[in-house]
N, C-alpha and C positions, 0 to 999 in steps of 0.2 A: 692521969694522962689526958692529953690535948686528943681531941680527932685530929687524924692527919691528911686525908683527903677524904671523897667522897667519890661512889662510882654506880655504876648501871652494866647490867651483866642483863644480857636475853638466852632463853631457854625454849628449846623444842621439846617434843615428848618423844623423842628417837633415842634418848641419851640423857645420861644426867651430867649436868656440868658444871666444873667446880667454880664458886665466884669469891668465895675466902679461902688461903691457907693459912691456919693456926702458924707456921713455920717463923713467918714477920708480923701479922697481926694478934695482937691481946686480947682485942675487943671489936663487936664491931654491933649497927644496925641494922635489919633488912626491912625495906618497903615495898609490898607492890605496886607496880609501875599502875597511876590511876589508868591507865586504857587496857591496863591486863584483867582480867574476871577471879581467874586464879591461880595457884601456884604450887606444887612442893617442895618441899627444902626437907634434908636428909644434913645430919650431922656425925661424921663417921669421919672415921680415919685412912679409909681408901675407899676407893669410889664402890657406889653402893651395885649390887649385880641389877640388872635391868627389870625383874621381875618384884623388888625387894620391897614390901610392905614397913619397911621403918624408914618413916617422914613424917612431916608435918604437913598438912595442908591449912593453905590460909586460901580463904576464899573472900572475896570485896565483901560479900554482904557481913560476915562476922569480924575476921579479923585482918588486919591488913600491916600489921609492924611488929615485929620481933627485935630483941637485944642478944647477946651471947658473949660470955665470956669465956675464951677459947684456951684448952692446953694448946701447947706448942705440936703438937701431933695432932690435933682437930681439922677439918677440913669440914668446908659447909658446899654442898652441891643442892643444883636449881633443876627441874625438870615440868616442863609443859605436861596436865593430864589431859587437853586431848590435842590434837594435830593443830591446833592454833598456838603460834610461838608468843611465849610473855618475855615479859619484862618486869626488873626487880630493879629496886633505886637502893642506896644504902651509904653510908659512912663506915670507916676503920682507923683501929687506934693504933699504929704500930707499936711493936714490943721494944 
């Protein structure tokens, strides 16, 4: 499958916020936005409780791009870890 566009999604640390749903997307990339430091991304199927220790953290100095190939029930959510809003770059493959 082709990528089918490409997008940018920003996150506070108030909330986790969704920037793929598996529902139309197969496939997809995430990068962090180079002026953001760092990021979490949580891969779950409804949105994750606010307290909730399952994520990923990618931080500039180690990693900074992930890939996923998504059931139709997956959902990837973004959330800022401290009170400075990021930004995530990424591409999607629709289904």
């Amino acid at each position: 499958m082709a990528v089918t566009n490409t997008f940018s999604a920003t996150a506070t640390n108030s909330a986790w916020t969704q920037i793929v749903d598996g529902t139309t997307i197969a496939s997809c990339g995430i990068q962090l936005d180079p002026n953001s430091t760092s990021v979490f991304l949580a891969v779950a199927q409804a949105l994750p409780t606010a307290g909730s220790d399952d994520f990923l953290h990618f931080d500039r100095a180690r990693d900074v791009s992930i890939s996923f190939t998504l059931n139709a029930t997956d959902k990837i959510y973004a959330r800022a870890p401290s009170s400075t809003s990021v930004k995530v770059r990424g591409y999607q493959v629709t289904r």
